[in-house]
C-alpha positions as CSV (number, residue, x, y, z in Angstrom):
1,X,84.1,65.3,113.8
2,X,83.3,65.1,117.7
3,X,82.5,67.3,120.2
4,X,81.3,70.9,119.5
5,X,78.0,71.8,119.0
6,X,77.2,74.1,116.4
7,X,73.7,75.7,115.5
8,X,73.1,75.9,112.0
9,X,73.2,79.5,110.8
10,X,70.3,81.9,111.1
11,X,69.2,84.2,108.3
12,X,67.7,86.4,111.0
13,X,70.0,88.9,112.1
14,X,70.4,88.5,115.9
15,X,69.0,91.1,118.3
16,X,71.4,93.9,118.7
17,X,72.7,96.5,120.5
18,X,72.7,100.1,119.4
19,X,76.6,101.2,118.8
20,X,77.8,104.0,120.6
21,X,80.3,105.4,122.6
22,X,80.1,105.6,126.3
23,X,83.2,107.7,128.8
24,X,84.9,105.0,130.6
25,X,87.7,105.5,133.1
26,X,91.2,104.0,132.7
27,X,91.4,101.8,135.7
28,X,95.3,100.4,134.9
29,X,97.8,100.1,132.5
30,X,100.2,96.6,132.5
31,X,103.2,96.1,130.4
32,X,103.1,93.5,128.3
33,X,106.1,94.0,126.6
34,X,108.4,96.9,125.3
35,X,106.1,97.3,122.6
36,X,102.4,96.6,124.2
37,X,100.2,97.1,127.1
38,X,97.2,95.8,128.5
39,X,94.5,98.7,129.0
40,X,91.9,98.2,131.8
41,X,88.3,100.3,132.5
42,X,86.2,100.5,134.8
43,X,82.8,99.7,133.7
44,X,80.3,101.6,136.0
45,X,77.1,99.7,137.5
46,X,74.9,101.8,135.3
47,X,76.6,100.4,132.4
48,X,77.2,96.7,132.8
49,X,74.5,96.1,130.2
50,X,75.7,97.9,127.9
51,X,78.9,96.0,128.3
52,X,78.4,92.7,128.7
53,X,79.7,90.7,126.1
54,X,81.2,87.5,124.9
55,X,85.2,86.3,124.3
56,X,86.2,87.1,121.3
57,X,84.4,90.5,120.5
58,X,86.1,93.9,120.3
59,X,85.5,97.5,121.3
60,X,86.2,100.5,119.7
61,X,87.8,103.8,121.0
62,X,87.6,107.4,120.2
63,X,90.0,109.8,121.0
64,X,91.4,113.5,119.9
65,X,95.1,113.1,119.4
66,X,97.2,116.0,118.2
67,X,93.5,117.5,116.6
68,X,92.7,114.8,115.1
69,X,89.5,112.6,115.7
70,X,90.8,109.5,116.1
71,X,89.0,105.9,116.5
72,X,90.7,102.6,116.5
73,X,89.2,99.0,117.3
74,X,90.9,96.4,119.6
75,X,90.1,93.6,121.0
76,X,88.6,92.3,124.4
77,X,91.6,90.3,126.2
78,X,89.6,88.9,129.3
79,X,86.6,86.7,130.2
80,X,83.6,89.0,131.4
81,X,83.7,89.7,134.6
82,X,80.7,92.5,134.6
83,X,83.3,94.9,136.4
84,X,85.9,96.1,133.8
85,X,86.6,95.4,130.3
86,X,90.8,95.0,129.5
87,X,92.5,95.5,125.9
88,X,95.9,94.5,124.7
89,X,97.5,97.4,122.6
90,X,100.7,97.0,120.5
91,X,102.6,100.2,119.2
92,X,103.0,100.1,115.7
93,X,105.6,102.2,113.6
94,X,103.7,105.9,112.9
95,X,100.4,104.4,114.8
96,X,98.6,107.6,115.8
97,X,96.5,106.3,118.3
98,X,98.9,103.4,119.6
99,X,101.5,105.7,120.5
100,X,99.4,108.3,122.0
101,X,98.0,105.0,124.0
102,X,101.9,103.8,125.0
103,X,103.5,107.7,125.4
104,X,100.5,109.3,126.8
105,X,97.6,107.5,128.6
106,X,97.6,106.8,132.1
107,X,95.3,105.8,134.4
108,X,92.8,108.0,135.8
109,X,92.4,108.9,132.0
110,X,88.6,108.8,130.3
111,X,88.2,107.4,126.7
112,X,84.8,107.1,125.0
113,X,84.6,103.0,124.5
114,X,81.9,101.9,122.2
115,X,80.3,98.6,123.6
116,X,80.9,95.6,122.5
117,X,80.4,93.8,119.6
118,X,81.8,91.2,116.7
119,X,81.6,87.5,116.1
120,X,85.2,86.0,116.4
121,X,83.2,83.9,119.0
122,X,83.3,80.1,119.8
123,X,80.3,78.2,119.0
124,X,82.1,75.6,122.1
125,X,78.9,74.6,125.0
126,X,79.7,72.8,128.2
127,X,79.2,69.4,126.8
128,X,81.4,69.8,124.1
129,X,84.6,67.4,123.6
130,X,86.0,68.7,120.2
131,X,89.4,70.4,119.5
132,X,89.8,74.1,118.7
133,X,92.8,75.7,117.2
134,X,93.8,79.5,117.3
135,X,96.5,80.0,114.7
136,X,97.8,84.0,115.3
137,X,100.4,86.3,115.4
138,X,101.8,89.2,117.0
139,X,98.5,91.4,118.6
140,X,96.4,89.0,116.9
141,X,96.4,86.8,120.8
142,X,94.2,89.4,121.9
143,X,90.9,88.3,121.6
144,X,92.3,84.8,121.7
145,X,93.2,84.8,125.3
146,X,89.8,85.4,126.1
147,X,88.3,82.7,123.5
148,X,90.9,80.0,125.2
149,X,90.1,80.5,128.8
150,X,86.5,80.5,128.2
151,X,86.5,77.2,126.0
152,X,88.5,75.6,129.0
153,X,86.6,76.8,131.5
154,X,83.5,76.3,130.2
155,X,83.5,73.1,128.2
156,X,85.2,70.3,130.3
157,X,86.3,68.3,127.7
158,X,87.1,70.0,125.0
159,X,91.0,70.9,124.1
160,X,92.4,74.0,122.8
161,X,95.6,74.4,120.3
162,X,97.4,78.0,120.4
163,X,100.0,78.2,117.1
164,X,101.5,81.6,118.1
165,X,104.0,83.8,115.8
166,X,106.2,86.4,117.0
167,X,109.1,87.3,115.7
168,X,111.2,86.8,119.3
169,X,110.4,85.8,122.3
170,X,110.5,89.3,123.9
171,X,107.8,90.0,121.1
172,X,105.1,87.6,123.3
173,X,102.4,89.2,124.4
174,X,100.5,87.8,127.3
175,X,103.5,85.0,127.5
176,X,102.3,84.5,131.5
177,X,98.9,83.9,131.0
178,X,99.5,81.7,128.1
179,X,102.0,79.6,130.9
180,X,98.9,79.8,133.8
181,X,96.6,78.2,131.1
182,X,99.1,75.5,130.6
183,X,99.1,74.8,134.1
184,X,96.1,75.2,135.0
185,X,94.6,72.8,132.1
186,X,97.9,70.9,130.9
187,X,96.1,67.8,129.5
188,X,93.7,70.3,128.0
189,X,95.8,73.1,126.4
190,X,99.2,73.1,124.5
191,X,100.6,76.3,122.8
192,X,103.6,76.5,119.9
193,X,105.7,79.1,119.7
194,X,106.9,80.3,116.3
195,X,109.6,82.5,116.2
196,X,110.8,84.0,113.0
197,X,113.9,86.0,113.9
198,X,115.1,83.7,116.8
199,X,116.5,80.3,115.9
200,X,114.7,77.3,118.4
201,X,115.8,74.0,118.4
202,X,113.0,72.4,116.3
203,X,113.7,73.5,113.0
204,X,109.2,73.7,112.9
205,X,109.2,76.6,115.1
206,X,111.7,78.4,113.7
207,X,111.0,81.0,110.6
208,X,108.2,83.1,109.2
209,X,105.3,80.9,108.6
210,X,104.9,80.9,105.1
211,X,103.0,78.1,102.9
212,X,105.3,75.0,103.2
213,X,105.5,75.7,107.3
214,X,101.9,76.1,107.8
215,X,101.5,72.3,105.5
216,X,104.2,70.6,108.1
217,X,102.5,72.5,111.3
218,X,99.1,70.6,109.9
219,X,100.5,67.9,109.4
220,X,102.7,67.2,112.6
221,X,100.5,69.1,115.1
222,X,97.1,69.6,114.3
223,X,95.7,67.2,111.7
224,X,92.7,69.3,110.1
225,X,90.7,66.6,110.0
226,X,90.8,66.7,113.8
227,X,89.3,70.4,114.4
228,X,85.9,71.4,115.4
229,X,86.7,75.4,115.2
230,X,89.3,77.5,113.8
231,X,90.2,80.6,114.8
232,X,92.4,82.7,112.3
233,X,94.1,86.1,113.8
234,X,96.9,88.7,112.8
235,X,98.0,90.2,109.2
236,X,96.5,89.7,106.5
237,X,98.7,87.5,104.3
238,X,98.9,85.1,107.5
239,X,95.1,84.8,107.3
240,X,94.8,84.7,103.8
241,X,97.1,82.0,103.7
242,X,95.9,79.9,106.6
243,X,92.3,80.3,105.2
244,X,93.8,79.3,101.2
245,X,95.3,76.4,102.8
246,X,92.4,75.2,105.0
247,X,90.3,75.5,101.7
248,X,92.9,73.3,100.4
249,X,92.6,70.9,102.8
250,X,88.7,70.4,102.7
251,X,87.9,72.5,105.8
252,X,84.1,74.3,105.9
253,X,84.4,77.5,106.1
254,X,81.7,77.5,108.4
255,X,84.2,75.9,111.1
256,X,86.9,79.2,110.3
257,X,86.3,82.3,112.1
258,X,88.4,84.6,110.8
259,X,89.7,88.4,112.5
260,X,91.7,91.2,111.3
261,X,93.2,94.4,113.3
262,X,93.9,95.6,109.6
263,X,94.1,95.2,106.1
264,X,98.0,96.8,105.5
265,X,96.9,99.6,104.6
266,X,96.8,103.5,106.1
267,X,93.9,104.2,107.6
268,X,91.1,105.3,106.4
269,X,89.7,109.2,106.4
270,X,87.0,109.1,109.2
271,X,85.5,112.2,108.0
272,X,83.2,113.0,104.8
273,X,85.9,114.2,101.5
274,X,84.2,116.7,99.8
275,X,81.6,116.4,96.9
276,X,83.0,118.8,93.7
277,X,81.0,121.1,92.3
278,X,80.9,119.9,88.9
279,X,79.7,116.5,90.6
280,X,77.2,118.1,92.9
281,X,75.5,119.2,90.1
282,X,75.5,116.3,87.8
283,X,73.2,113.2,88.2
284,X,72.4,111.9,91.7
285,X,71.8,109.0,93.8
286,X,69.6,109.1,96.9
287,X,70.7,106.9,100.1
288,X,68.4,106.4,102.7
289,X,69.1,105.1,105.6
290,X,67.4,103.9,109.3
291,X,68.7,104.6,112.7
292,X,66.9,104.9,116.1
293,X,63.8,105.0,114.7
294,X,64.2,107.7,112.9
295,X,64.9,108.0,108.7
296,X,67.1,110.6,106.6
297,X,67.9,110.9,102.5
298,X,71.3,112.0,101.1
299,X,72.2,112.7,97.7
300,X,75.7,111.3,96.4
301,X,77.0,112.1,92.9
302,X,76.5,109.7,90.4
303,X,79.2,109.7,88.7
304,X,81.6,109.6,91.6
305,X,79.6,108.1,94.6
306,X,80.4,108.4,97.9
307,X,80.6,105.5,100.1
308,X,76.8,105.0,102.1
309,X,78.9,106.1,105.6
310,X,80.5,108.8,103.9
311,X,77.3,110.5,102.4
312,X,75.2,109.2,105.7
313,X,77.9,111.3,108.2
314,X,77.0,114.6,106.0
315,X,73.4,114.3,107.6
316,X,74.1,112.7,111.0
317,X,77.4,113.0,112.8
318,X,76.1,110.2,115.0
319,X,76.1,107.0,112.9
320,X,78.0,103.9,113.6
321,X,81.7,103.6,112.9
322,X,85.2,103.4,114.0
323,X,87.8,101.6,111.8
324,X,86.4,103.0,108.4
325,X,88.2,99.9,106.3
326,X,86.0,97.3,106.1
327,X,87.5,95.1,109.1
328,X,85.8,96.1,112.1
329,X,82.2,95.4,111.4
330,X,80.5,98.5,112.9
331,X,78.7,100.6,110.3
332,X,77.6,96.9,109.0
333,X,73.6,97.9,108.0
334,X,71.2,95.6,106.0
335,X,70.3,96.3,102.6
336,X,66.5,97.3,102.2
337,X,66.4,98.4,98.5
338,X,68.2,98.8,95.8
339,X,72.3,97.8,94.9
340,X,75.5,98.9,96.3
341,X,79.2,97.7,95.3
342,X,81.0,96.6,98.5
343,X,84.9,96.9,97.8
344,X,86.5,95.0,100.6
345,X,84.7,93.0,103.3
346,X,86.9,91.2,105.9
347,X,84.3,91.3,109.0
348,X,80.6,89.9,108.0
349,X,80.5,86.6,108.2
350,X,78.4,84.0,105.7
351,X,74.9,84.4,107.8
352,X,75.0,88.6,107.6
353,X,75.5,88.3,103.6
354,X,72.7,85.9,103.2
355,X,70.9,88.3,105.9
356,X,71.2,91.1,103.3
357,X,74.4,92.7,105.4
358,X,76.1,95.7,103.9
359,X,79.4,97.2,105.8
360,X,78.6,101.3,104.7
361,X,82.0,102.2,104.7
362,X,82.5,99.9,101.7
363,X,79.7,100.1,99.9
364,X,78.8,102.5,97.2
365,X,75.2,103.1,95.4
366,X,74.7,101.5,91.9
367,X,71.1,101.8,91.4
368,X,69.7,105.2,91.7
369,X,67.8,104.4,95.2
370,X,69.5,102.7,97.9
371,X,67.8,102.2,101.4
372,X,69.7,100.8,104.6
373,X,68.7,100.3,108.1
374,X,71.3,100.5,110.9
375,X,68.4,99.6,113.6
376,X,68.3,95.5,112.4
């Protein structure tokens, strides 16, 4: 390996902001293609701190649509530029909140935006002269358009792979910027264009990218042996599999950052389901949780717990949230006492488990006492 400098991982949880959701104004809204649009807001002077951020990390955005609270997590699409933030939003059969985006939203238009947060970040300094490869598909460019123009700006020397799926070519988001950063950086950047429903004339890019593709794309155009960072976006069974075959191929995980916009399933309930009566009266476990300073105790049935979030929002309508499926990262709180059975987890990385990391929406009380602080 050459190139990219990486810090070994910390067991201290970095500083952090407080999550929570601030009224920005729709500045624009670009067409993308017939299915997507980039989002723009104006970030007011009083706020830049609270949104300043790195490429790669995500908002999240709450909205009422058709009575419904309604939050939904995208990704940052731009380098920081201290005056607006910019999404990328792709309308997705019987998606709530991406239609109401597409059908509805205009500019002039105020959303609450949570700031930003998330580590699908590159690790890439201005000395580096190693190779990182984005592998995505569909919306999953998002983030990555940020990630790549920062790497090339920032590092000199260092070289940046896009393998992008779509199923056409009218599907591309973002198709010209991805052509500016080819001429802007041509020695430096080189993008391949997988199209599963539209024939091409290399038989490579042609198809869905299923286990045998992804071995000859390795093979014929990124060795992995070769990579300094990898960065994994887009469905599930496409990250899944890249990460499975990366495994394979003797890859650390430590080198494979790794983002999902969702798991395949619907989403989930963002409000509290209700505790029965014959379970309210049974056994309990007591949550206790931490945030601004300030300390509150739940009970939760113990024979049918509640997830930490889920009992938490029945004291404070406040805390932390916005995807509710274990992708996102934002009710993510450390684990001060006792255990808790997290079901899915597909946003802490290595460093937050070791850290003692918990993502609340996830996790349900097995030991009578459970403490978690959102404030660390």
């Amino acid at each position: 390996m050459n190139g990219i400098s990486f810090s070994e991982p910390s067991t201290v949880p970095p500083a952090r902001r407080r999550h929570r959701f601030f009224p920005l104004v729709v500045s624009g809204i670009r067409e993308l293609t017939a299915e997507a649009v980039e989002v723009s807001f104006t970030i007011p002077p009083e706020l830049a701190e609270q949104f300043e951020y790195i490429p790669g990390q995500h908002v999240a955005l709450k909205a009422t649509v058709d009575g419904q609270d309604i939050r939904r997590s995208y990704s940052l699409c731009a380098v920081p530029n201290g005056r607006e933030l910019k999404i990328g939003v792709k309308e997705t059969y019987g998606g709530l909140f991406s239609t109401f985006v597409r059908s509805t939203l205009k500019p002039g238009d105020t959303l609450e935006v949570m700031n930003p947060q998330g580590s699908f970040t590159s690790s890439a300094t201005p000395d580096s002269s190693g190779r990182v490869v984005a592998l995505v598909a569909g919306s999953g460019i998002t983030p990555v358009m940020a990630l790549a123009e920062s790497v090339l700006q920032t590092s000199a020397h260092s070289r940046f792979t896009l393998v992008y799926a779509n199923r056409t070519a009218a599907e591309v988001m973002f198709l010209e910027e991805i052509a500016d950063l080819k001429d802007r950086f041509p020695a430096r950047f080189d993008v391949h264009h997988v199209l599963s429903r539209e024939g091409r004339d290399a038989e490579l890019y042609s198809g869905r990218i299923d286990a045998p593709k992804l071995e000859k794309l390795l093979h014929y155009i990124v060795r992995p042996e070769s990579v300094d960072e990898w960065f994994l976006c887009g469905p599930l069974e496409l990250v899944e599999l890249s990460r499975k075959t990366l495994d394979a191929a003797g890859v650390d995980r430590a080198r494979v950052h790794f983002e999902l916009f969702s798991t395949g399933d619907s989403p989930a309930r963002s409000t509290p389901r209700p505790v029965s009566e014959k379970a309210a009266s049974g056994p309990q476990r007591h949550v206790t949780f931490r945030l601004d300073g300030r300390s509150a105790t739940v009970d939760t049935p113990a024979e049918d717990p509640e997830t930490i979030l889920t009992a938490a929002l029945r004291k404070r309508a406040d805390v932390p949230f916005a995807c509710a499926g274990g992708v996102c990262g934002t009710c993510k709180a450390v684990l001060v006492k006792g255990t808790v059975d997290m079901a899915d987890n597909f946003a802490l990385e290595p460093d937050e488990l070791k850290a003692g990391y918990v993502l609340t929406c996830q996790s349900t009380p097995t030991s009578d006492d459970v403490e978690v602080d959102y404030d660390r």
